[in-house]
N, C-alpha and C positions, 0 to 999 in steps of 0.2 A: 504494500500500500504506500510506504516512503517512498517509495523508487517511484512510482504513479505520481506522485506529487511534484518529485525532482525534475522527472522530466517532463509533465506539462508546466513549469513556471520554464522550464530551459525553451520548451518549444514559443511559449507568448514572448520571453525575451527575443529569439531567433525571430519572429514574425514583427513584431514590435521595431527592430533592426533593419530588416529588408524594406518595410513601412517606410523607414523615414528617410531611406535611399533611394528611394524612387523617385518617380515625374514629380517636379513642383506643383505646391497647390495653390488655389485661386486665392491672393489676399484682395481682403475689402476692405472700406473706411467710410463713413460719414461724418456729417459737417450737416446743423442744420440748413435743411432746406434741399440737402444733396447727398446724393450716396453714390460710391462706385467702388469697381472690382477693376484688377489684374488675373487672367487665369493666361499663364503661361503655357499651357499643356494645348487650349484651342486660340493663341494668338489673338487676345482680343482684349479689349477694355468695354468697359459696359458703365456710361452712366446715366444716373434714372435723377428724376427733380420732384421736389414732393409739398414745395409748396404754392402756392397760387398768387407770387408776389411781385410779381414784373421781373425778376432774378433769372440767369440762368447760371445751370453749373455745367461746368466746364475741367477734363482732366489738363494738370499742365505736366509735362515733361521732358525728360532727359535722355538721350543717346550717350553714355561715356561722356558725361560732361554737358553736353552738348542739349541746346536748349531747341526744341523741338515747339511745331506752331501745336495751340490750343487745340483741343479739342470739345468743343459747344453742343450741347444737349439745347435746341432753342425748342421744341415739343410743347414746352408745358409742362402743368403741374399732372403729376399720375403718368408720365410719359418716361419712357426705355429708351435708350440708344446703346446699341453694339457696334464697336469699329475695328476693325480688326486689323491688326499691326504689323505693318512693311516689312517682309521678308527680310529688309537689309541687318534689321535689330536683331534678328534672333541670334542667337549666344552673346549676346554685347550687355554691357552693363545698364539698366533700365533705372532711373529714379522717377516717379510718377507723384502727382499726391489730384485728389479731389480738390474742387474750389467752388466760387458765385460769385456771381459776375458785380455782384458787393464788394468783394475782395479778401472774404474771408476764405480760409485756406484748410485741410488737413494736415497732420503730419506728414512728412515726408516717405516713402517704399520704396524701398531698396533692393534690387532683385537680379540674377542676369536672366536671361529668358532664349 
């Protein structure tokens, strides 16, 4: 019955492992009035706008440094935008954050993709 024990925590650790060495997963953030993702795995950014205030949000980011144009959710409130991102980026270093066209901002994400 120990050996049972020993080796299903050996097997969650081993799986637990291989988990977290795999594909990246999609980070999110909000900011009121805005929300969005990075999902590196389907090349895309997604931002959604949630309030009804003349605002729009908008992702701002980075190539290696490198300051890359807005990207504007102009939809509306209750409205999705998916854009999916220029082949040239992929494996290159990515810094993204959500914002509103207010000028308030997210933290910053950090990622290669």
């Amino acid at each position: 019955m120990r050996l049972r024990k020993i080796a299903a925590v050996g097997l969650l650790a081993l799986t637990a492992t291989v988990a977290s060495v795999g594909t990246a997963n999609a980070e999110n953030d909000w900011i009121y009035g805005a929300y969005g993702y990075h999902d590196p795995n389907r090349h895309m950014f997604g931002i959604g706008d949630t309030e009804a205030d003349g605002q729009y949000p908008y992702v701002q980011w980075k190539v290696n440094g490198v300051s890359q144009d807005p990207i504007p959710n102009y939809n509306g409130k209750g409205s999705w935008r998916d854009e999916p991102n220029p082949s040239y980026m992929w494996g290159q270093s990515l810094a993204w954050r959500i914002c509103r066209s207010n000028g308030s901002c997210s933290r910053w994400h950090y990622e290669t993709v």
